[in-house]
C-alpha positions as CSV (number, residue, x, y, z in Angstrom):
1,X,-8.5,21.2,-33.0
2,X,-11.8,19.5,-32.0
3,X,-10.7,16.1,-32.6
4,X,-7.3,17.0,-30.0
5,X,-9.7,18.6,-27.4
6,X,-11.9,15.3,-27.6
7,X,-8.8,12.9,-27.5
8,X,-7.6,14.8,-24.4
9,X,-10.8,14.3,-22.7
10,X,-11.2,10.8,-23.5
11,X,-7.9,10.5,-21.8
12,X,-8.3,12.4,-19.1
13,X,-12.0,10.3,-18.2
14,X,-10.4,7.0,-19.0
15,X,-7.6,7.7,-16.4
16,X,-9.8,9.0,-13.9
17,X,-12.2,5.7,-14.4
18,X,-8.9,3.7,-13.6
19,X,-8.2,5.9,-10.8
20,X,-11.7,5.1,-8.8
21,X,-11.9,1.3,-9.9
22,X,-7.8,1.4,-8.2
23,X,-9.8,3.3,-4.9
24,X,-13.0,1.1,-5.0
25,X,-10.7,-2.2,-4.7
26,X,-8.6,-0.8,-2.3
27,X,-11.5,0.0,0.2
28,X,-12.5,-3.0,-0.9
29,X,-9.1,-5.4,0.0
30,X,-8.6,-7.1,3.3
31,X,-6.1,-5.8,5.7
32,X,-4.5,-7.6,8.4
33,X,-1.4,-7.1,11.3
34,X,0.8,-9.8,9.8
35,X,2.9,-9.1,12.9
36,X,4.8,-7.2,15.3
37,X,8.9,-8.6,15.9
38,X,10.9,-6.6,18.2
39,X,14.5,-6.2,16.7
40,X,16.2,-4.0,19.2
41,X,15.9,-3.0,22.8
42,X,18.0,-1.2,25.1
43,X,18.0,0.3,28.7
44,X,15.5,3.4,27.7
45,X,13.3,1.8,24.4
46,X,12.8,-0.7,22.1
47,X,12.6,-0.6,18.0
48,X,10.3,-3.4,16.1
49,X,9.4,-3.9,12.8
50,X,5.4,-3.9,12.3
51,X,4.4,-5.9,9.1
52,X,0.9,-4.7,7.7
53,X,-0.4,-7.3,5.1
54,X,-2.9,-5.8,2.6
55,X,-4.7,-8.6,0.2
56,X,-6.3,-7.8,-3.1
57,X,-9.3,-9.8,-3.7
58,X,-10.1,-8.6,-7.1
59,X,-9.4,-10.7,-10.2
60,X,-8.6,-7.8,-12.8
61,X,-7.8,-4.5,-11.0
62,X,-4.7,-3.6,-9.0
63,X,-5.0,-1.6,-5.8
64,X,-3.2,1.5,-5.0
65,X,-2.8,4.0,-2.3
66,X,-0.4,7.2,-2.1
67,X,0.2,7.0,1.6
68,X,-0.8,5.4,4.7
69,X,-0.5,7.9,8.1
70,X,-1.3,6.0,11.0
71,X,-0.8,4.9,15.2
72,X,0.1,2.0,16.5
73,X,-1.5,0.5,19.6
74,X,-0.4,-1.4,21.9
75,X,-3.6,-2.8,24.4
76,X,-5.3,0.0,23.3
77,X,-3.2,2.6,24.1
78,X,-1.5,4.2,21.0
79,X,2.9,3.8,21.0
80,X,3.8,5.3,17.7
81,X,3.1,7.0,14.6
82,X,3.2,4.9,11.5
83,X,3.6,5.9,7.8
84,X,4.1,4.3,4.5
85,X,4.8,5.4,1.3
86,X,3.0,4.7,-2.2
87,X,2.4,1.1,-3.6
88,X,0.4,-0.9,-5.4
89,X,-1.3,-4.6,-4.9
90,X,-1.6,-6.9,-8.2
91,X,-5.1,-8.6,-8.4
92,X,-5.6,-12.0,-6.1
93,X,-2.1,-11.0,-3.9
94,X,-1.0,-10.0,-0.8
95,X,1.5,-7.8,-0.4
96,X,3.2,-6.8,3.3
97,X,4.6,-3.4,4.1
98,X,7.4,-2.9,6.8
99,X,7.4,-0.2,8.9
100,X,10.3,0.5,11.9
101,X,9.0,2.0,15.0
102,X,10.5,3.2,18.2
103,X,8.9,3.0,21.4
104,X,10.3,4.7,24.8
105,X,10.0,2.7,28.0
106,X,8.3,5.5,29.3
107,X,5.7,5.6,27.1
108,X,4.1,2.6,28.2
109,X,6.1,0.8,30.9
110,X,8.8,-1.7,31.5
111,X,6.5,-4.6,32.7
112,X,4.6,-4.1,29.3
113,X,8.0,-3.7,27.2
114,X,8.9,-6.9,29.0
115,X,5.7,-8.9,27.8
116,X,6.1,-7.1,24.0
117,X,10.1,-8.7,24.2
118,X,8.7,-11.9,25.3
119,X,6.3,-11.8,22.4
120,X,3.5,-12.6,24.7
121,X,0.0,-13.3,24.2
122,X,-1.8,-11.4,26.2
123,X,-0.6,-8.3,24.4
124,X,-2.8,-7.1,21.7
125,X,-2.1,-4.7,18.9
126,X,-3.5,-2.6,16.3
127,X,-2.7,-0.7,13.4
128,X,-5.9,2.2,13.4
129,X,-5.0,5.4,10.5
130,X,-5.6,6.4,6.8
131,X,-4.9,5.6,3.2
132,X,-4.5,8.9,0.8
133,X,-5.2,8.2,-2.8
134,X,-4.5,10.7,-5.6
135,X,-7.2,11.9,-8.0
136,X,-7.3,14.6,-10.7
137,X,-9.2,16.5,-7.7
138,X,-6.8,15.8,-4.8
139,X,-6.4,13.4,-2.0
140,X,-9.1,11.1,-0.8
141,X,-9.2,9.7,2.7
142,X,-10.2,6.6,3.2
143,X,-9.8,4.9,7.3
144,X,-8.3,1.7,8.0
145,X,-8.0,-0.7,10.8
146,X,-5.3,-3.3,10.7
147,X,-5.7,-6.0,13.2
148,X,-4.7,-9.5,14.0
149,X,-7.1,-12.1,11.6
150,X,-8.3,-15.3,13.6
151,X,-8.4,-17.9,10.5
């Protein structure tokens, strides 16, 4: 019986040891707005597709979140709510999540909508929210900002 009780918590540390090296390299990965591609406007709003690139620099341990919860903002002024679901990154790749949004015209203007369908410069966006990850003791927050990389 002692030898079961041991096993079980040799298990239960070694998972949770896997769990917060998975959490340290995912605070620890690089995360970039891979971009912003409108695919559908009409007379009241437009939908796009917002691509959110998250790289894992490690060489040995995947990264992995339960959730992201987020807003996106458009020149600073937030458009839309943004979630994904779970995933995981393999060491030394990136890998980029899709997310749909829809954004009324009167949320933020018709000259702006016109500049976003033009896929102009001068507008700027960001990706500001949260990443959840699952532990034996719950959920753990951890903030995120996703914006446009100048390399």
């Amino acid at each position: 019986m002692k030898k079961l009780f041991f096993f079980l918590l040799s298990v239960t540390f070694l998972c949770a040891c896997t769990t917060v090296q998975e959490m340290q390299q995912t605070a620890n990965c690089q995360y970039d707005l891979a971009g912003v591609e409108v695919t559908e406007y009409s007379l009241n709003n437009l939908s796009a597709d917002v691509s959110l690139a998250i790289t894992n620099k490690s060489k040995t341990t995947n990264a992995r979140m339960k959730r992201f919860v987020g807003k996106v903002y458009l020149n600073d002024s937030p458009i839309s709510d943004i979630n994904l679901g779970e995933f995981v990154i393999a060491p030394q790749t990136t890998q980029v999540q899709k997310a749909t949004i829809n954004v009324p015209f009167s949320q933020v203007g018709k000259n702006i909508i016109g500049l976003v369908v033009a896929n102009s410069q001068s507008v700027k966006y960001k990706v500001v929210g949260t990443i959840y990850f699952e532990t034996p003791i719950g959920e753990i927050p951890l903030p995120v900002v996703f914006a446009r990389s100048d390399k």
